[in-house]
N, C-alpha and C positions, 0 to 999 in steps of 0.2 A: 655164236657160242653153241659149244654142244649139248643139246637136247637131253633130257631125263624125261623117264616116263610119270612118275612125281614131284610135285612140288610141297609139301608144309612149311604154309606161312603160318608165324607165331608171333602177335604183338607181345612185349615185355615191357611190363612196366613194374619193378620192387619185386622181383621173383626168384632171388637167390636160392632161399630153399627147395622153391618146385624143379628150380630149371634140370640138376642131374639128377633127378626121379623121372622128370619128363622126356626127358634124353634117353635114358636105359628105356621106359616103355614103348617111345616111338623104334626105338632103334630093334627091339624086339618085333613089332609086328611088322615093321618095314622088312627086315630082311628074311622073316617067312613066307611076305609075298612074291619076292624076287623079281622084282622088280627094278629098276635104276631109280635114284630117287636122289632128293635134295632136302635137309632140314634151313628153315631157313626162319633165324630169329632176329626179329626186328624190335633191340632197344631205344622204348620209347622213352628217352632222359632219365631213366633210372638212377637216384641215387644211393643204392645199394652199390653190392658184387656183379649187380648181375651183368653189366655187362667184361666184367675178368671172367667170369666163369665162361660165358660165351665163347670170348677169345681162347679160354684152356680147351673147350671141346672142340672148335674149328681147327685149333691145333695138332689133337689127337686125331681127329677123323674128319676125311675132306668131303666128307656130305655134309657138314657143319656150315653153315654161310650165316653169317654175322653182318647186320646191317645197325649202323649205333646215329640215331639222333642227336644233333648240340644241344637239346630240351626236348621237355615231353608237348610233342604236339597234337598226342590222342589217338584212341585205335582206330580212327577212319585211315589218318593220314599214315598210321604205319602199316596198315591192312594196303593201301596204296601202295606205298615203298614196295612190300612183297610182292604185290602183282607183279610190279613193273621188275622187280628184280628177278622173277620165279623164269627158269628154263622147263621150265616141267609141262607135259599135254594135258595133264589132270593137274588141278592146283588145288589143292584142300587147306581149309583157316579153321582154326581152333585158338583156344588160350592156353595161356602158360600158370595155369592155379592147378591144375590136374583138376577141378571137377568134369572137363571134356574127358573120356576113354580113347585112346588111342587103340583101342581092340573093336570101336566103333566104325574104324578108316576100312576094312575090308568090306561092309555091309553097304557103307556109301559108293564103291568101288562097281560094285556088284547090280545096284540100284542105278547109275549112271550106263552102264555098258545095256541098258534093256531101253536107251534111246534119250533120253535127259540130258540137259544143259548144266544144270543144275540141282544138288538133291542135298535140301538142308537139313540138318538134325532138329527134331523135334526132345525137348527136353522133359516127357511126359512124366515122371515120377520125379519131380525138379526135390531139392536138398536146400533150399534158399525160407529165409523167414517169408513167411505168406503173404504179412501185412505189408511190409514195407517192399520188395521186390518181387514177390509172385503174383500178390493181386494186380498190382500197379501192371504187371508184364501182359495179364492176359488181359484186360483192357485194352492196353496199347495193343495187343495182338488183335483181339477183335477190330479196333475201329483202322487200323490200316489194310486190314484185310476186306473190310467193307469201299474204303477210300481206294484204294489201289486195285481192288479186284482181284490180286494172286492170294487167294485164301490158304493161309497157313496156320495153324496152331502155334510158332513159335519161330516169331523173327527175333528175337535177340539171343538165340543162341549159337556160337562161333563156330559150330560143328559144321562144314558145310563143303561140299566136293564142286569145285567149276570145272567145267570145260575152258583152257586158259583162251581160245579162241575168242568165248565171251566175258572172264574175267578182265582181260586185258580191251576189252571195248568197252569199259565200263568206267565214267568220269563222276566221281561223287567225294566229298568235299564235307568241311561240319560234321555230325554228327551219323552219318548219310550212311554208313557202314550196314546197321541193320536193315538198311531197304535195297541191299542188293541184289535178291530175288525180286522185289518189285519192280527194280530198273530195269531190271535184265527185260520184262515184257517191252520196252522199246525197242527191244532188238530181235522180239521174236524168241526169246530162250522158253524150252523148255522146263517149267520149274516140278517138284513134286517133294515129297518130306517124310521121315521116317523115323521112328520112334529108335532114340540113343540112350544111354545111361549117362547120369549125372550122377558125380561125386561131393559129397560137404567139402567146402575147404578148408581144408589143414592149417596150412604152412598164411602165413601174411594176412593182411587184410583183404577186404572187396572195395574197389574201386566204383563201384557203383553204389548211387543213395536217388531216393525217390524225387529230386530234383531234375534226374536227367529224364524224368519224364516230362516236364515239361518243355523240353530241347527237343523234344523227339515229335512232340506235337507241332512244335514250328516247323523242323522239318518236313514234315508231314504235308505241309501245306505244300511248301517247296516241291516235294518228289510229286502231287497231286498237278502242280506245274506243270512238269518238267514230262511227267507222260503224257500228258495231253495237249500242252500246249509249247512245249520246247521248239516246235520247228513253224507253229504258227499263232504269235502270241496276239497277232490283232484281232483273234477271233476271241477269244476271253475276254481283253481290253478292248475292243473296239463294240462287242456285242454290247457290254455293260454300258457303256460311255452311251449308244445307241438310244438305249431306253431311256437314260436319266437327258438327255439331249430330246428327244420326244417327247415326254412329261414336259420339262422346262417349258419346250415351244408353245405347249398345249396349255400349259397354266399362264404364263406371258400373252398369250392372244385372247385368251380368256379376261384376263383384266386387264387389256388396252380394250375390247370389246365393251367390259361393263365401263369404262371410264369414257369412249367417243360415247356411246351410247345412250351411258344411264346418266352419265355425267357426275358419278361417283368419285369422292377421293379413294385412289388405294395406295397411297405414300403410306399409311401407317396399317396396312393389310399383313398379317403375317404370313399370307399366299406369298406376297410378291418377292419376298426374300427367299422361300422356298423355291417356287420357280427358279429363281437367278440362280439359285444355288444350285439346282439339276442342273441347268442350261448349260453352265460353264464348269461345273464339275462333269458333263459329258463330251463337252471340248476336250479340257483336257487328258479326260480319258483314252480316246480316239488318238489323239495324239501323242501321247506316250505309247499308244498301239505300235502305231508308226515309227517310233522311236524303237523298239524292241525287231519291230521285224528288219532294219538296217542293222542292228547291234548282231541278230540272229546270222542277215546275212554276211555279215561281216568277221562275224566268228568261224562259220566255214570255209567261206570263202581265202582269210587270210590264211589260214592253216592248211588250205589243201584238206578239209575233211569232208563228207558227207555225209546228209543226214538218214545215210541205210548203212547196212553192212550185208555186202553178196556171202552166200555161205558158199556157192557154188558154180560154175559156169558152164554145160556142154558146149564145145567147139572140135568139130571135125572129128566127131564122135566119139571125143575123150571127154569124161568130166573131172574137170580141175575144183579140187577142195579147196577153195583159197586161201582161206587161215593155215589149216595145215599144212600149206606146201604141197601135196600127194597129188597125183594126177594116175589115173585108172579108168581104164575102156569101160567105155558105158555101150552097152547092145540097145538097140532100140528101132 
């Protein structure tokens, strides 16, 4: 398919009255940067208009690209859909409420060409009630930013420009949408973040309520996983299992000891149940190890993927940009 120099992905979910506001805005600062571009809206089961309306603007203008869910299956999986549908070398995601600015896409533009993989909007002067969505937000921002290590001010705001080289390397699933600056450190992306404008929203309701903080913690756990231990999980599972299997031996020899020895009962010892309980909850820790590292190798394996991504290769004193395609003399 042929290439566009942008892609905007846009989940929709009940967005009838933003979608042609949002439409004339983007379509305004798209075509002052002149650029080749793609709008690309992803209803997520919407039981509105919104996705008639979509099909009216696809129809008027073929930068419109309409992608429609049989049900809403959430903005990870439709921020997914985009990816995978985006022709674009740059791919930038936003929402469809208009509190995102679309006059904010040239400043992210600008912030990625000085070497970035990634450059997410920071949503510093946020328009959201405090208690129930901004406190809850900067929490959650601090302690993934601690857990993860890619320190940002503001992971859950949509504003966000990829290089599709690494958007499109990127497998996240559930709720996982906002740690897509965090994943991306698996693959080596450069991340960095810059202060955007936020809008109140107008038109519909917020899809968000202080419940999905909790979702965000579990995930939390998972992407905690998933960078550190995605490609070698017996060393998490098999370290743990390690210790509680040590202790166990250690407390079991311990009281076969006092009992050859001392000639003690310890049937009714509350040691001895502790012991057993380490022993064989380190079994089968270890072994579930091993069970993860066959599953791991067998997820690459059967798919033909690997666990890197080359950004580059010199041969014969070309360097070939892989993802892009481009190939260009390297002096050296």
């Amino acid at each position: 398919m042929e290439k566009v120099d942008l892609s905007i992905v846009i989940p929709i979910y009940n967005e009838e009255e933003n979608l042609p506001i949002l439409y004339e805005k983007l379509k305004k600062v798209l075509e002052e940067l002149g650029k080749s571009y793609e709008i690309i809206f992803v209803n997520d089961g919407s039981t509105d208009r919104s996705w008639e309306i979509i099909k009216e603007l696809s129809q008027k203008d073929p930068h419109v690209v309409g992608v429609n869910f049989r049900k809403n299956f959430g903005q990870t999986a439709a921020m997914s859909a985009g990816f995978e549908t985006a022709r674009g070398e740059i791919i930038i995601t936003m929402d469809g409420d208009l509190q995102n600015d679309p006059e904010d896409i040239p400043k992210l533009l600008d912030v990625l060409d000085q070497g970035y993989d990634i450059v997410s909007g920071w949503r510093k002067d946020r328009k959201d009630a405090f208690l129930s969505r901004t406190l809850p937000s900067r929490i959650a921002n601090w302690l993934i930013s601690k857990v993860t290590g890619v320190h940002l001010h503001d992971y859950g705001c949509s504003l966000k420009a990829y290089r599709s080289e690494v958007a499109k390397n990127l497998d996240f699933y559930g709720e996982m949408h906002r740690f897509l600056p965090a994943l991306s450190k698996a693959i080596g992306a450069k991340v960095t973040e810059i202060p955007v404008k936020h809008h109140p929203r107008i038109y519909g309701k917020s899809k968000y309520g202080i419940s999905r903080t909790f979702k965000v913690l579990l995930d939390l756990i998972l992407v905690k996983f998933l960078l550190d231990y995605r490609t070698k999980p017996l060393r998490v599972l098999g370290g743990s299992g390690a210790v509680l299997l040590f202790l166990g031996a250690v407390t079991l020899l311990y009281l076969i000891g006092v009992k050859l020895i001392g000639g003690q009962d310890i049937g009714n010892r509350p040691l001895l149940i502790f012991g057993t309980l380490f022993f064989l909850s380190g079994i089968q820790l270890i072994s579930t190890g091993i069970v993860a590292e066959l599953i791991t190798r067998t997820y690459y394996e059967s798919q033909g993927k690997r666990p890197y991504i080359i950004r580059e290769i010199i041969r014969n004193k070309k360097l070939e940009v892989v993802n892009r395609g481009l190939v260009e003399e390297k002096v050296y």
